[in-house]
C-alpha positions in Angstrom: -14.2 95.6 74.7 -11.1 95.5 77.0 -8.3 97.8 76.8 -4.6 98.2 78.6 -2.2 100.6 79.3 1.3 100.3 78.8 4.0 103.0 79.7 6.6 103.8 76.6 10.6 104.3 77.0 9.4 108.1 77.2 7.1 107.4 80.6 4.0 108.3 78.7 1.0 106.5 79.1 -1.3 104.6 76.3 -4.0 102.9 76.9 -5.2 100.7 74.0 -8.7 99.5 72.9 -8.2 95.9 72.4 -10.7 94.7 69.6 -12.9 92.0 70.4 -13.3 88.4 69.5 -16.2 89.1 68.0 -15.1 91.8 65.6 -11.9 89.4 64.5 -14.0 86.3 63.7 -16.1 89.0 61.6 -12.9 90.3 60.1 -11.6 86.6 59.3 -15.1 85.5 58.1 -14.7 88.4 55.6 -11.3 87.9 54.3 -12.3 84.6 53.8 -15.4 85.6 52.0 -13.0 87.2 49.4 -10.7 84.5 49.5 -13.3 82.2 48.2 -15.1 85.2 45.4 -11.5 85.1 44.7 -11.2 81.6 43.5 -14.5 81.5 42.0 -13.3 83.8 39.7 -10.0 82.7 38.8 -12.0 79.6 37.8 -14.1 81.8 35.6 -12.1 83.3 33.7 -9.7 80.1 33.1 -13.0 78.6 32.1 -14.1 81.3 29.9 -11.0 82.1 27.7 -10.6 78.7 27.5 -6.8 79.2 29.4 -4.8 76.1 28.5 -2.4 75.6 31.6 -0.4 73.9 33.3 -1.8 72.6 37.0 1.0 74.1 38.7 0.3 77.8 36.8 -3.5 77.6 38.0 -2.3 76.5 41.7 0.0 79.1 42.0 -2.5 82.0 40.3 -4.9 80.7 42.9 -3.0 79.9 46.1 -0.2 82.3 46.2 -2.3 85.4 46.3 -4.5 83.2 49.3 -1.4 82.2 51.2 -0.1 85.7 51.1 -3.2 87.3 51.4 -3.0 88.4 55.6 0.5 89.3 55.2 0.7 91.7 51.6 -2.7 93.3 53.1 -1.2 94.5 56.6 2.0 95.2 55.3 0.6 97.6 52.7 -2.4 99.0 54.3 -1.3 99.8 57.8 -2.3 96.7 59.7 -5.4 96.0 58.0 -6.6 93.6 55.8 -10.4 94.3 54.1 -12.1 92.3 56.5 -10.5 94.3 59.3 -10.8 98.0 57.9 -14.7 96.9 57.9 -14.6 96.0 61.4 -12.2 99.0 61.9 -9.4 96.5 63.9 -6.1 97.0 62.8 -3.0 95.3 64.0 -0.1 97.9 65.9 2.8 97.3 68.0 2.2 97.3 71.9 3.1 100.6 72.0 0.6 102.0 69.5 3.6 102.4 66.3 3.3 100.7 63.3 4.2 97.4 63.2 7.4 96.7 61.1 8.3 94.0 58.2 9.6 91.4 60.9 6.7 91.5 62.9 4.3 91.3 60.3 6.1 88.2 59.0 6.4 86.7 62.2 2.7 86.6 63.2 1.9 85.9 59.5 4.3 82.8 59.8 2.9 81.4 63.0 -0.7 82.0 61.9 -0.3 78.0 60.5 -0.5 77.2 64.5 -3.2 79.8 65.5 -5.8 80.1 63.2 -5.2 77.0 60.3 -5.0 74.3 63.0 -8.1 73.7 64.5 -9.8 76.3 62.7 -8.8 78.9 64.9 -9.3 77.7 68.6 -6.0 77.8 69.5 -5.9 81.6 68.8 -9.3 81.9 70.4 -7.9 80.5 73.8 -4.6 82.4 73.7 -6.8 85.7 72.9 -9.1 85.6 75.9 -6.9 84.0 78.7 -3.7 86.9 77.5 -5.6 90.0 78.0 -3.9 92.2 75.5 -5.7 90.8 72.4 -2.5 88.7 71.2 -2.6 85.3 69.8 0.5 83.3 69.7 2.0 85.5 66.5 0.9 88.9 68.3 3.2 87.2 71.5 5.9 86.9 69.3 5.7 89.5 67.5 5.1 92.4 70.0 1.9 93.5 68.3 -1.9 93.3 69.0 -5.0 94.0 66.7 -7.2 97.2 68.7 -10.1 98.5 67.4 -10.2 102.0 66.2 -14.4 102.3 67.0 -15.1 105.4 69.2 -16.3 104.6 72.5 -18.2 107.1 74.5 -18.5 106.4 78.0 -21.8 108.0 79.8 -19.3 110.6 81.6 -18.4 111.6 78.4 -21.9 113.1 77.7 -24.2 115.9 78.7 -26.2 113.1 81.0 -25.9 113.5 84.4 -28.0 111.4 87.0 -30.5 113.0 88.2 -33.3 112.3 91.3 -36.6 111.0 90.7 -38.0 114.2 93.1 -35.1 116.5 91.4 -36.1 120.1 91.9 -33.9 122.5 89.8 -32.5 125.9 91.1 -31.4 127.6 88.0 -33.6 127.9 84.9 -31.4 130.4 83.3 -29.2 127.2 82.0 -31.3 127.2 79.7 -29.1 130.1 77.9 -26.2 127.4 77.4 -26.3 125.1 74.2 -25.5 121.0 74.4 -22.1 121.7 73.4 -21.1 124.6 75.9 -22.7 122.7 78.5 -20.6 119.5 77.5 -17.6 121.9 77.5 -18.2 123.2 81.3 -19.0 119.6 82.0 -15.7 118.1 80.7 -13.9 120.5 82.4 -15.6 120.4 85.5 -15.1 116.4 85.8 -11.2 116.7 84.7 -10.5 119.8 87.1 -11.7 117.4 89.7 -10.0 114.7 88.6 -7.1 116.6 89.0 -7.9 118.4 92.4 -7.4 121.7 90.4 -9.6 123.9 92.5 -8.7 127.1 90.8 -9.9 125.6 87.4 -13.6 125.0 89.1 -13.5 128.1 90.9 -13.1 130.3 87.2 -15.5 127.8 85.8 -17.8 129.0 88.6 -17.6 132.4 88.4 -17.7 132.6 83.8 -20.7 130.3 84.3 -22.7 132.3 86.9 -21.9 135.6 84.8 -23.2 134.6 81.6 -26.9 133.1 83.4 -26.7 136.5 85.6 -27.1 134.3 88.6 -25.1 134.8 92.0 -24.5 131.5 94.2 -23.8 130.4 98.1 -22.9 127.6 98.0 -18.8 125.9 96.7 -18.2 126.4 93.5 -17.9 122.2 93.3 -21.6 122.3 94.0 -22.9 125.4 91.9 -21.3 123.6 88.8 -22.4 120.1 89.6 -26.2 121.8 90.3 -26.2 123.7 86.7 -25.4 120.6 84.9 -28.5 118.4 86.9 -30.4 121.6 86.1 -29.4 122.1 82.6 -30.3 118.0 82.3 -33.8 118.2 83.7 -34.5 121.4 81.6 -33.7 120.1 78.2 -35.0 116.6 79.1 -38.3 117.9 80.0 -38.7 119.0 76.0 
């Protein structure tokens, strides 16, 4: 999964999960699926009340709903259609907002070149050569489809690497649950981050008070130790 970052007229920062081509063919091959359950049904019941119709009243009761299907969907359910609220993809604006009536139209209107021509490719090509997730409607219409699935990166966790030969120096980590130690860990990594010494430094000394342990070394390094420690200890059970 790619992502981007963009800066808005306010100077603020967004990066956006773009979704993947894998999770849009899924979403397509879904919609479709209904499409077609759709249709099958319409037939049905025509068939089974014994409907006497005009062609043109069947055609429209079965193709308006399908030509309108992508753009009534998105419209009214916030970017999503059924076959991407499965996938959890949803089409936005490049700046995260919600997408408005004209842009929803205009990638709906030139989704005749993207996806019914050549059953797709030319969106497929567009997609991975753009980098931002658009097809040639997204271009036009300043939006992108991004995938709302949570991502957790391994320095989001309690893991921490740790050597084969590791010898621990603390075992009164052991006092600190998975989430406390994931809270001194995620502040630890952003106070770095940030070069915000005095952050590590009160981190240091709360941490060392509550395991009743003194330390000689930086505080960088008494942190970075507990949480090797606290990993072998709880990985050893």
């Amino acid at each position: 999964m790619d992502n981007f970052q963009i800066e808005t007229a306010q100077n603020v920062n967004i990066v956006q999960n773009v979704a993947g081509v894998g999770d849009r063919i899924l979403a397509y091959l879904i919609d479709s699926t209904i499409m077609v359950i759709y249709v099958i049904l319409i037939f049905i019941l025509f068939t089974a009340v014994s409907i006497s119709s005009p062609d043109m009243v069947l055609s429209l009761t079965i193709g308006l709903p399908l030509f309108l299907y992508h753009l009534l969907w998105e419209m009214f359910w916030n970017g999503q259609s059924p076959g991407k609220a499965v996938m959890k993809i949803r089409v936005v604006k490049l700046d995260g907002s919600k997408p408005a009536f004209s842009n929803y139209c205009i990638r709906w209107l030139l989704r005749l070149i993207d996806i019914s021509i050549l059953g797709g490719a030319v969106a497929l090509v567009v997609i991975l050569f753009n980098g931002k997730g658009q097809r040639l409607g997204d271009i036009a219409a300043s939006t992108t489809v991004i995938s709302e699935k949570k991502t957790i990166s391994f320095a989001q966790t309690i893991l921490a690497d740790i050597p084969e030969n590791y010898m621990p120096e603390f075992p009164q980590v052991t006092v600190f649950s998975d989430s406390e130690m994931q809270t001194i860990k995620n502040l630890f990594q952003q106070a770095k981050i940030k070069g915000n010494h005095n952050v590590i430094l009160k981190l240091s000394k709360r941490v060392s008070k509550v395991m009743d342990v003194s330390f000689e070394t930086t505080p960088i390094v008494f942190i970075d130790t507990v949480i090797k420690d606290y990993n072998y200890y709880t990985q050893q059970v």
